[in-house]
N, C-alpha and C positions, 0 to 999 in steps of 0.2 A: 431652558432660558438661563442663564449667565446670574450670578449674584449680583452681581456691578446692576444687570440690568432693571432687574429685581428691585433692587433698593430706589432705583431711578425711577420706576415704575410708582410705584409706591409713594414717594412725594407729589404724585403730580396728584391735583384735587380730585374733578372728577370721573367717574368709570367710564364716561365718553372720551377724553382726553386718554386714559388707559390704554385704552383697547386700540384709539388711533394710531397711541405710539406702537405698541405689539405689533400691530398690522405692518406699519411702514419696517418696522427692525426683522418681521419674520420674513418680508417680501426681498427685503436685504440679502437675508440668508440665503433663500431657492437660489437668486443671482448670484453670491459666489461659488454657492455648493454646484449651479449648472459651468460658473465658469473655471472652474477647479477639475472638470472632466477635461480641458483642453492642457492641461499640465501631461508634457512626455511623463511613463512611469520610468525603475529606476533602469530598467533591461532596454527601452527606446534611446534613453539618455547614452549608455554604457555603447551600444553601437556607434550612434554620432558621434562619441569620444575617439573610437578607434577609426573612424573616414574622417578624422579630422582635415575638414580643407574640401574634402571632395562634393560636398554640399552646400556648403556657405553661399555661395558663387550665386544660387539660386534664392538668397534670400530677400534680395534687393526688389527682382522679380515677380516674385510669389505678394510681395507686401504693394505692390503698385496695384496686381491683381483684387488682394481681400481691399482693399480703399475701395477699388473702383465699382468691386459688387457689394459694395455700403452708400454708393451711390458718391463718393467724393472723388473729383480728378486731379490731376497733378497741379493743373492750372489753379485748384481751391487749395491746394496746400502752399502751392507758392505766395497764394494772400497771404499769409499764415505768417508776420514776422518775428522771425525766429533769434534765437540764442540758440546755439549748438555747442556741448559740452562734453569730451571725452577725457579719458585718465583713467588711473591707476586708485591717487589718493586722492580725498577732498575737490571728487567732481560735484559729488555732492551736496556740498558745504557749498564749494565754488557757486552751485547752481541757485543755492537757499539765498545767498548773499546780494547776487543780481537779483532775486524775486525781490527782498527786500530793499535794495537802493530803487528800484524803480516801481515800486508800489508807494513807497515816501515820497517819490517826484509826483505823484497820482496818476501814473499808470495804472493799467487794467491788466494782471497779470495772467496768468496762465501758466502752471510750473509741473510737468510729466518728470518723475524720478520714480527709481527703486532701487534695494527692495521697500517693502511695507516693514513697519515695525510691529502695529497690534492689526489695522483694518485696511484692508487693501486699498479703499476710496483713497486713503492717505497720497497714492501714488498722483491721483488728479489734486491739482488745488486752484482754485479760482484766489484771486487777493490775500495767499498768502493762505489759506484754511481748505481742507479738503473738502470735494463735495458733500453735499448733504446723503444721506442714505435714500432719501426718495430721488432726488437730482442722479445718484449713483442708477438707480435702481432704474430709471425712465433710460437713459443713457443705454445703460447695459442690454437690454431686452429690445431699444430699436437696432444696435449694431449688429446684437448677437442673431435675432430674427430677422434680420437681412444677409447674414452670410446663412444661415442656414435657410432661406428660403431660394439660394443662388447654388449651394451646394450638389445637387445632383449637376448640374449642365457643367459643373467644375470639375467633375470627377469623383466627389465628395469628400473634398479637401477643405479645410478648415485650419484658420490659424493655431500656433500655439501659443500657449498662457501670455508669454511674454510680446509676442506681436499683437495679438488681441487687444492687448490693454496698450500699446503707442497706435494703431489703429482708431480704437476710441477716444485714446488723449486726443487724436487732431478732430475726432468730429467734435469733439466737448469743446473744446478751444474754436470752433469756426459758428459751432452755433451759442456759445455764450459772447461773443463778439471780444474775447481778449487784445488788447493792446500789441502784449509782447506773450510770446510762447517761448517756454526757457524749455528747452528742454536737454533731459541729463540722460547719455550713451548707456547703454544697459552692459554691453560684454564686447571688448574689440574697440570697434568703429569701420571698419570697412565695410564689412557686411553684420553691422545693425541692423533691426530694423528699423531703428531710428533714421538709419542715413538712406532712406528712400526722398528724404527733404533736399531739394533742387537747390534754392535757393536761399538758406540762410541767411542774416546780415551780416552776422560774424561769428566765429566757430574759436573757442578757448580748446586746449590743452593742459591738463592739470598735473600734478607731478605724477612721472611714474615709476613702476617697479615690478616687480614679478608676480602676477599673479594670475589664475584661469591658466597656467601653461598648458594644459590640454588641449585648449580649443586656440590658443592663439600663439604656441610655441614658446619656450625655455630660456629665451636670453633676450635681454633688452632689446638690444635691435629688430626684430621678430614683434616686438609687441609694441614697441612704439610705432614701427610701418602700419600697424591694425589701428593705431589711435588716431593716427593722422591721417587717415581715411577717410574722415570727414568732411576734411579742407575741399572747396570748389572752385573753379578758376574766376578770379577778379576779386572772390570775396576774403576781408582781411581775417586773419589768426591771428591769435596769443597763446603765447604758453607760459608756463610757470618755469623757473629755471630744472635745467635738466642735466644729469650727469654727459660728458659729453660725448659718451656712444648713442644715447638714446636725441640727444640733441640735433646732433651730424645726420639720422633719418629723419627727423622730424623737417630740416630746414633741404635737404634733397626733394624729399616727398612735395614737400611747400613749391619748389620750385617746378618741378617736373608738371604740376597739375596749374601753376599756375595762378599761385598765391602769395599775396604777402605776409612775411611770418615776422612777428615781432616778439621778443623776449620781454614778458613783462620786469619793470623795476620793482626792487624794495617798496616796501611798504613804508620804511622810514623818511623817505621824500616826501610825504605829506604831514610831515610831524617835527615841530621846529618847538623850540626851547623846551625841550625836555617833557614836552605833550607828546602821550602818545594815544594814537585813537583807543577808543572803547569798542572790542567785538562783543557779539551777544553770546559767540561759540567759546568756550574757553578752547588753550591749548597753543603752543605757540607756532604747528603747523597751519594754525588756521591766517595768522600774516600773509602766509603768501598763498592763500586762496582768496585772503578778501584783495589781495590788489590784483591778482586773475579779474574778479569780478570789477572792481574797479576800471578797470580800460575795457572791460568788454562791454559794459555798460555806456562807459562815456562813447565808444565807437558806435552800440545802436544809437546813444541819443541824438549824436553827431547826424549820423545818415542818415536818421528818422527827420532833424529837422525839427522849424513848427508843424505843429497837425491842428488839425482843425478844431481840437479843444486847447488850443494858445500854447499847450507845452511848448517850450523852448528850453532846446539844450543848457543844464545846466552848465556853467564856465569854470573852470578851472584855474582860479590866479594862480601868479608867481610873482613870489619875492626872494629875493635874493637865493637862488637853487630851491629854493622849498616851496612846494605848492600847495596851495589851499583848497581843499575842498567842498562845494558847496552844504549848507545844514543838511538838507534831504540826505546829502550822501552820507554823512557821518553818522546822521539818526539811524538811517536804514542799517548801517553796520553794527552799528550800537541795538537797535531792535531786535536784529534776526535771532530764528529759535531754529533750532535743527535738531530736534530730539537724537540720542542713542549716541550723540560724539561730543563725548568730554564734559557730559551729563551730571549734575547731582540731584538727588531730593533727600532729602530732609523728615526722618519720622523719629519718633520718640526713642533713642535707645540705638538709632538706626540709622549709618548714613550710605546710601548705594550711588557708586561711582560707576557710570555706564558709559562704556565707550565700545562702541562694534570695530575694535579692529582687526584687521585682518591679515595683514600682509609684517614682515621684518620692521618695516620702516614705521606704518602705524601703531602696531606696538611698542615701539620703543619710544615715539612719542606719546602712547599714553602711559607709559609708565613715567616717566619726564613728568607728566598733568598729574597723575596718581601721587608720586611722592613727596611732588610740591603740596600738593592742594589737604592731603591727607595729613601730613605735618602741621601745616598750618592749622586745623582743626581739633589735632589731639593737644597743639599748644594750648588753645583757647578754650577747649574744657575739662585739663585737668585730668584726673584720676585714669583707671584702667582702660585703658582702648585695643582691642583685638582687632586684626586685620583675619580676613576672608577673604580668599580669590573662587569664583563661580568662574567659569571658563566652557569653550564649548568650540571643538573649529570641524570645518565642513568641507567639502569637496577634494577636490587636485590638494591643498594646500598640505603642506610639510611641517607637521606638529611640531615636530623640534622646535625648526623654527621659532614658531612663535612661544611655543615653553620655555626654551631655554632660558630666556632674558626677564623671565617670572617667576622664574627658580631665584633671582636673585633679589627679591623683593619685599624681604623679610615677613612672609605670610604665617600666621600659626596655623591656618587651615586653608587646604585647596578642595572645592568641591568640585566635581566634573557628571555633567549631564546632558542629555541630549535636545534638541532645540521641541521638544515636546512639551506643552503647559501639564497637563492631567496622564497621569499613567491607563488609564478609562477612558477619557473623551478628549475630546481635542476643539479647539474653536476652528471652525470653516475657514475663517480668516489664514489659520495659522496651519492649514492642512498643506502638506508636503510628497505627491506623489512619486518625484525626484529621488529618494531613494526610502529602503526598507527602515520597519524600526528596528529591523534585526543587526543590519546593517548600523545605523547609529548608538545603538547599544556596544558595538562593538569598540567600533571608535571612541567613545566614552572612555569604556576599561583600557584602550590602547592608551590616552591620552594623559590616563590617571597612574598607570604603569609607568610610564618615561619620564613623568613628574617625577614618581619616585625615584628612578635610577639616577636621573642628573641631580635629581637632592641630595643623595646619600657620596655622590660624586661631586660636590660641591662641597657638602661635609667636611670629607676626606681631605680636599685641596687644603682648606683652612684650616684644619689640626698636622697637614705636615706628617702625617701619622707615617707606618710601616705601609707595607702590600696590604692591601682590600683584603680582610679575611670575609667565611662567610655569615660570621656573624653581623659585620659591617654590613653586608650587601643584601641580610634580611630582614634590618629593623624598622624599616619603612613598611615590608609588609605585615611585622609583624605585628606592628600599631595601626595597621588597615585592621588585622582581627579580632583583636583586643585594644579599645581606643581608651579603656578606660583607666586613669593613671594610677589607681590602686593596682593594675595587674601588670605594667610598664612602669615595673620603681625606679627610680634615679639610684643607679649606681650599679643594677642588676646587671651581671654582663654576659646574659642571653639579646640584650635590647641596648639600643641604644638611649640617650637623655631626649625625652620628652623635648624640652626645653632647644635639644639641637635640632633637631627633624621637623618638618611641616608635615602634620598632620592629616592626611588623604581620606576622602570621603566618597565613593560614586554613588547617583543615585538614575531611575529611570523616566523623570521627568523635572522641571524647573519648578513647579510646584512644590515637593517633597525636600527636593534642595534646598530651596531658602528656608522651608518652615525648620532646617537645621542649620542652616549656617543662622538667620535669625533668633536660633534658643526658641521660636515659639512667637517673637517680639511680634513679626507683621501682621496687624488682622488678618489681610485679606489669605494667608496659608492657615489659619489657624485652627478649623478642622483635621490640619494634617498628622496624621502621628510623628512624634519627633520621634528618632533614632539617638538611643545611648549619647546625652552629649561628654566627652572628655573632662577629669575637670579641670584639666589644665585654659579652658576655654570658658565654665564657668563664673559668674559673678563677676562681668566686667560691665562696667557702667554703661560702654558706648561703644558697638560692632560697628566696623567701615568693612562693607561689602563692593569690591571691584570686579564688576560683571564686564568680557570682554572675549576675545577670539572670532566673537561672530554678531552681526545687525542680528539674526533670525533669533539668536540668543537674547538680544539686549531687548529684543521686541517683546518677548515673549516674558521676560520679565515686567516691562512696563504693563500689560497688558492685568498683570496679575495686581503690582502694585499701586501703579499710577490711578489718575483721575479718571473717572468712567468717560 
């Protein structure tokens, strides 16, 4: 049992309330520990990477199948009014934003995303909050005991991880009688298994970029044709602006199927004298996901109409070019919470900036969030403040990439670890058959290596120096082996200055990591043995910790530090 759990345990009065909650948390567990066996391992996955394409085809298929032996047909999904939401960036965010404007109109919402950050139920949310572990739990066991009761006459075929759970998002959403079902594109959109949904009311596009190249090809065009797969004839689109090779597909595709595609405006047409709205996401990518959300919203309320609980489309004035938006809408954007993007909490000693990005483009918007937001706080309290970069990236994706622009961020310490909480255990939630730990160990030490090289090559740029000798090119490692600044003296010239070089740390889980980039500071790592800290890192009032490269990362941290 979990510490978090434990302590939560424990306040509660008494030993019948105990054991009721034990019971509902461990019946929790068997359900995702059973549904964690439908996760491809990493050598299933590694195959379908290389038939990229020559499968897909059959996923639209196969998912109309697992509905129909869970007893749902296409005609009960088509009740189902939908929001349908593909992209690259901020589909997510995009998707948070409509739950929240139309849960403030009092909408009944219904919101399918991934990934999870700490508990997979996260991915289901009724008004805005994930289900409950018993609602999870009832849910789980009728879906899952209906494909496996249909499985032999199937061939004994069974979904995987990822279809399982948009499978169960529609029976959860048909039998909690939701309003509106938002639901957020998992990889693609062509062949999602999200897009076995007929009819939609209307389908956004959020910005995109390169990312999943494996499974959906290497250049814009290629992956925007996958996004816009969504689109269905009659029913309207939006997209967020788009460079315009990825645009030029996007408004062919639109056309060819049969849809009207409209380029959403600025966000600044809702904001006159020098007002501008309040989002709940920090980060100033998030603008043009909440006016994504913004017209995709007013298009369901449009076509939704009155219903039969007197909703009626909110109105949208105009005065003179500038439009007003109704309070509900403003509140809802001002309310929304979307944990793990562009994130802060707040502890004693301790401030963690979490942002799961992933891609070129989200990185350097969070580093843009980072420099702002982190300045501004080391203004406000004065004295020593050390910066920390925790970093972690995963799949197809191209470290460089996203290192490179993190090299330039003035960190005294980079830590790199693998998306694992405990080096020993691991929580179900956050279990990973997808690839080896061997395998992410690896990636870890690649990721902590190329830090170093483009440090010491950044270095170099800035002092204008001679040819790279090799003492240049091994003081990064040699302050991996010895961090300690009594044995790396200032002016030594086997090593380079402390003071010039970012300090590199790997470790083999997120656990062990923060209880060292923390000194020790966070309770909840604080059984952890620290490792030798530097003491050029020593005795500073106030560590800003920026966790990023990956959600599974940013998850896996909240899990350890956040609220139970």
């Amino acid at each position: 049992m979990s510490t978090k759990l434990f302590r939560s345990l424990s306040s509660v009065a008494s030993t019948a309330e105990i054991n009721k909650k034990y019971e509902v948390w461990r019946r929790a567990q068997e359900a995702v520990t059973k549904l964690n066996t439908l996760q491809s391992n990493a050598q299933t996955l590694e195959k379908i990477r290389q038939q990229r394409g020559k499968r897909s085809e059959q996923n639209i298929p196969n998912m109309i199948k697992f509905v129909e032996r869970v007893g749902i047909t296409l005609d009960d999904v088509d009740r189902l009014s939908v929001i349908h939401v593909s992209g690259t960036k901020g589909k997510g965010s995009t998707c948070a934003f409509c739950e929240s404007i139309l849960r403030h109109q009092g909408y009944r919402t219904g919101f399918f995303s991934s990934p999870h950050l700490v508990e997979v139920r996260e991915r289901l949310r009724i008004n805005g909050i994930p289900i409950s572990r018993e609602k999870f739990t009832e849910y789980f066991w009728d879906v899952f005991g209906k494909l496996e009761k249909t499985k032999e006459s199937a061939e004994g075929d069974m979904p995987a991880y990822f279809a399982f759970l948009t499978v169960m998002a529609l029976h959860v959403f048909l039998k909690e009688k939701v309003d509106v079902a938002i639901m957020e594109v998992g990889i693609g959109g062509q062949f999602d298994s999200t897009n076995l949904i007929r009819r939609p009311v209307v389908c956004g596009v959020s910005s995109l970029g390169l990312d999943h190249t494996s499974i959906l090809g290497e250049t814009i065009d290629k992956i925007a044709w996958h996004k816009a797969g969504i689109f269905k004839p009659g029913v309207p689109a939006f997209t967020s602006s788009q460079c315009r090779e990825a645009l030029d597909v996007i408004e062919n595709r639109a056309k060819e199927i049969g849809c009207p595609i409209t380029t959403v405006p600025p966000l600044s047409i809702y904001e006159s004298n020098g007002h501008s709205l309040t989002l709940g996401i920090a980060g100033n990518m998030q603008r043009q996901n909440a006016a994504l959300a913004i017209q995709l919203c007013k298009e369901w309320t449009d076509r939704r109409g009155k219903d039969q609980s007197n909703h009626s489309p909110p109105q949208v004035s105009e005065n003179q070019g500038v439009q007003t938006l109704p309070p509900a809408v403003t509140e809802g954007l001002k309310q929304c919470r979307w944990d793990g993007r562009n994130q802060r909490i707040h502890k004693k000693g301790i401030t963690y900036y979490l942002d799961g990005a992933h891609t070129l483009e989200s990185v350097q918007q969070c580093i843009e969030w980072f420099k702002r937001a982190s300045a501004e706080e080391s203004k406000e309290l004065g004295g020593r403040v050390i910066r920390i970069l925790v970093f972690n990236s995963t799949g197809d994706r191209e470290a460089n990439v996203l290192i490179e622009p993190l090299v330039n961020c003035g960190f005294d310490a980079a830590v790199f670890c693998p998306n694992i909480l405990f080096s020993t255990i691991n929580s179900v939630d956050a279990m990973n058959l997808t690839v080896t730990k061997e395998s992410q160990l690896n990636r870890v030490l690649a990721n902590m290596l190329l830090f170093e090289r483009l440090a010491v090559k950044r270095l170099q740029q800035q002092k204008h120096e001679k040819e790279p000798t090799e003492t240049d090119t091994n003081c990064c490692e040699a302050k991996r082996l010895k961090l300690d600044s009594d044995i790396v003296e200032k002016g030594d010239n086997s090593v380079c200055d402390l003071e010039d070089c970012v300090i590199t740390k790997d470790f083999p889980c997120i656990s062990s990591a923060l209880s060292w980039a923390t000194q020790g500071r966070e309770p909840n790592t604080s059984t952890q043995t620290i490792v030798e800290i530097p003491s050029t890192l020593r005795n500073a009032e106030h560590i800003q910790i920026l966790v990023t490269g990956s959600l599974h990362l940013v998850g896996g941290v909240l899990g350890l530090i956040g609220p139970d």
